[in-house]
N, C-alpha and C positions, 0 to 999 in steps of 0.2 A: 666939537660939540661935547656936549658934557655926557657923563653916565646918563643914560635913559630910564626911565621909572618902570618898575615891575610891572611883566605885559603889552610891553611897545615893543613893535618890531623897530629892530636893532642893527641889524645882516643880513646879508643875501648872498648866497654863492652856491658855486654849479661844480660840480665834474665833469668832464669830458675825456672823451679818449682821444680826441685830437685838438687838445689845448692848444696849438698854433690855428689851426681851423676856428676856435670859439673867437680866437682875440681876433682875426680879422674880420669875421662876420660880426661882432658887437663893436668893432673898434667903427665899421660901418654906418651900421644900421643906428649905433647909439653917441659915437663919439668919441668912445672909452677910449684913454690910454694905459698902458698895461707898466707895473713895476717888472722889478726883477724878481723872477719865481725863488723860493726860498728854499733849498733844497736840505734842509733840517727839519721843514715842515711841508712836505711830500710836494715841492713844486707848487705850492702856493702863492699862486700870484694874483695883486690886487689890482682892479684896473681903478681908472680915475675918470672924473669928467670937472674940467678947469681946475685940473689939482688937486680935489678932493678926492677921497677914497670912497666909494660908492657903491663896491662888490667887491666879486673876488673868484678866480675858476683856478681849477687844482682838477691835476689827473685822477682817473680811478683807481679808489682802492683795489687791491684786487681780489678780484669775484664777481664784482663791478662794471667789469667791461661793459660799455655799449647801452648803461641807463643811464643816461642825463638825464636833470629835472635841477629846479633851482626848491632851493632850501632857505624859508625863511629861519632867524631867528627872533627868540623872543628873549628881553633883555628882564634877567634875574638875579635879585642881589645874592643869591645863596642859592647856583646850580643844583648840590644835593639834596638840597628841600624841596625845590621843584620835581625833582627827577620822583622825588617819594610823593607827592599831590598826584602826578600823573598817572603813576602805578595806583594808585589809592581811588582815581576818579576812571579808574577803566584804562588809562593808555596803556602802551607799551613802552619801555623804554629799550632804543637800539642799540644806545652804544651809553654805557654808566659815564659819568662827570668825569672828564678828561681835560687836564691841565694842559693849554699850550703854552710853554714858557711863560715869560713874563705877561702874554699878551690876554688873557683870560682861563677860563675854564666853560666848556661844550660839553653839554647833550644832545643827542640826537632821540628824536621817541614819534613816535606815531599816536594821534587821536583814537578813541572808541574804533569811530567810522573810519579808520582807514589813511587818513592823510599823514604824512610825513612833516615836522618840522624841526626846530632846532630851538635849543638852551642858548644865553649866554651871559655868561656872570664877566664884566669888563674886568681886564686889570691896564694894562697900558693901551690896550684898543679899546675904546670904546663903542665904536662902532659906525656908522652912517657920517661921513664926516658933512656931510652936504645931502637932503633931500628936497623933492617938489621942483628942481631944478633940472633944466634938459640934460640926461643923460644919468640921472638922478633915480632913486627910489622913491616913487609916488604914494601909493598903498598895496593891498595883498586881500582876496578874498578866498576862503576854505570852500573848495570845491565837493560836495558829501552827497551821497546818496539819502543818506541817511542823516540829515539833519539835527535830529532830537539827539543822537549821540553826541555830536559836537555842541551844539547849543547848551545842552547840560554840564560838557568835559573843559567848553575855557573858561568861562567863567567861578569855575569851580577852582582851577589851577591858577588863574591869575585874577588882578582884582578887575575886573569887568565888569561894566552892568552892560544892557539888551535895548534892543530896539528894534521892534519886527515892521516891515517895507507892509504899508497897506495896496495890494497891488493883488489881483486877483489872478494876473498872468504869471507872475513870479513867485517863487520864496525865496526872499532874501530876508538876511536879518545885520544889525550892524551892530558891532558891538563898540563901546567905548571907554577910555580911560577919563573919570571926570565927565567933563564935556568935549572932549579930543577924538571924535571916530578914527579908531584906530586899523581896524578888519572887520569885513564881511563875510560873509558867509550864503553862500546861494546852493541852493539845492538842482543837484544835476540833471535836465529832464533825460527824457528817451533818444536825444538828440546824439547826447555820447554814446560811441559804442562800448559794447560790455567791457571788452578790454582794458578803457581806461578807466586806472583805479582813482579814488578819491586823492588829490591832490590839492594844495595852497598857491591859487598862483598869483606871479610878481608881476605887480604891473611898473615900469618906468617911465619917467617923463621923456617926452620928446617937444620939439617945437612946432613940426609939422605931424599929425598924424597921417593923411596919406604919403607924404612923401618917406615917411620912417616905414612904413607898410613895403612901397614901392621899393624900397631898397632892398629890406628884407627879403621880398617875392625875388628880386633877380638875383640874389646871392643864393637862392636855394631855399629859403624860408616855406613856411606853408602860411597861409590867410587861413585861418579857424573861423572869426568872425569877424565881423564889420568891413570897413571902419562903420562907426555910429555914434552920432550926436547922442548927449545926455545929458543934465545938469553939473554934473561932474565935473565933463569935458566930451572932446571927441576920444574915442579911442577904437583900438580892435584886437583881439587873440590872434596871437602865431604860435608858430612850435619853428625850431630855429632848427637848422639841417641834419642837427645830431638826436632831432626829438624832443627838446625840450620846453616844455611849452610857458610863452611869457606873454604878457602884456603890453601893448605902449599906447599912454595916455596926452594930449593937450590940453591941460586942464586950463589955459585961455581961453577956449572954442567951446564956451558951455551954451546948451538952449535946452529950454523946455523950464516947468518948475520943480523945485527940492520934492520930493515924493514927501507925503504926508508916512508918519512911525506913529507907532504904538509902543507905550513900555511895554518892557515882558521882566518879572519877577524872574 
């Protein structure tokens, strides 16, 4: 796949503290198969699904220990310009523009509200070599308590426009590149506990959604939500045995209608 346009998510990858533990459970639950970890670039290894590259899980930094969570990124033709938008629109940035060899340059930074994601400006990875494909990276929605800070912080950092879910039950908003929904955005109710802090989470494709659930549950997985029909697809939230909470999607198995959007300025 080619370089992705400023504002598309790009990558997706996790830490763990028991990378043999992650790649049998997603090798599982999703199909993945794993390269050889790169040990110039901390045990980075990519998994795949039918040969494509489609993530990636790397040990923890250390200090690290023991938080998993997957990490979107967002594809940037010029890392240090972004990392200054971010700072400039409220974020933080975690870790300043960091070259990895030939293969790009990463930031890491956190939204207004809270959420965690990732920079990346391609140089010989590009990134998502395959998406929308089982075992595949589907979409990603920003999980905030506080809405109106991210709603104002992406669009602001990348070129987004809005589109708010008419839906009296929810707040959701979707944001897009063009006409390309690219991320969501749903506001956390009382349901979460306080604990968990505002996160992006990744949803992946699978073929079957109960039966990806079912696998996950007996490897140890947690069921957060569903499964559950939507125009989308079927899908449902887990958190996978080390914590880390993701999604998996059908997006064959759709029912119901597209929800009616309003722009938002």
């Amino acid at each position: 796949m080619a370089v992705q346009p400023e504002g598309k998510p790009c990558w997706a990858d996790a830490m763990f503290s028991d990378v043999e533990g992650a790649k049998s459970f997603y090798g599982d639950v999703l199909g993945w198969t794993f390269g050889e970890s790169s040990s110039e670039y901390g045990n980075y290894t990519q998994a795949y699904a039918n040969g494509k590259a489609v993530a990636a899980v790397v040990p923890p930094m250390p200090g690290q220990e023991g938080q998993s969570a997957w990490c979107l990124y967002f594809a940037s033709p010029d890392a240090a310009a972004t990392a200054t938008k971010i700072r400039d629109n409220g974020g933080e940035v975690l870790m300043e523009p960091m070259q990895v060899g030939e293969f790009g340059t990463m930031v890491l930074a956190r939204d207004p509200s809270g959420a965690v994601f990732g920079v990346w400006q391609a140089g010989i990875h590009e990134g998502f070599e395959a998406t929308a494909v089982p075992g595949a990276y589907a979409w990603a929605e920003v999980f905030t308590r506080e809405p109106e800070k991210s709603d104002a912080f992406f669009p602001a950092v990348f070129p987004l426009s809005a589109k708010q879910v008419e839906d009296d039950a929810v707040d959701f908003r979707i944001f897009s590149l063009g006409e390309e929904p690219v991320l969501g955005r749903m506001k956390m109710t009382d349901d979460f506990p306080p604990e968990v802090p505002p996160y992006v989470n990744v949803y992946f494709t699978v073929e079957n959604c109960d039966a990806a659930v079912a696998k996950a549950t007996e490897r140890g997985g947690i069921l957060r939500f569903g499964p559950m029909d939507s125009p989308f697809g079927r899908f449902a939230a887990l958190s996978d045995p080390q914590g880390a909470s993701f999604s998996v999607i059908d997006m064959t198995t759709t029912r119901g209608d597209m929800p009616k959007t309003t722009d938002v300025s």
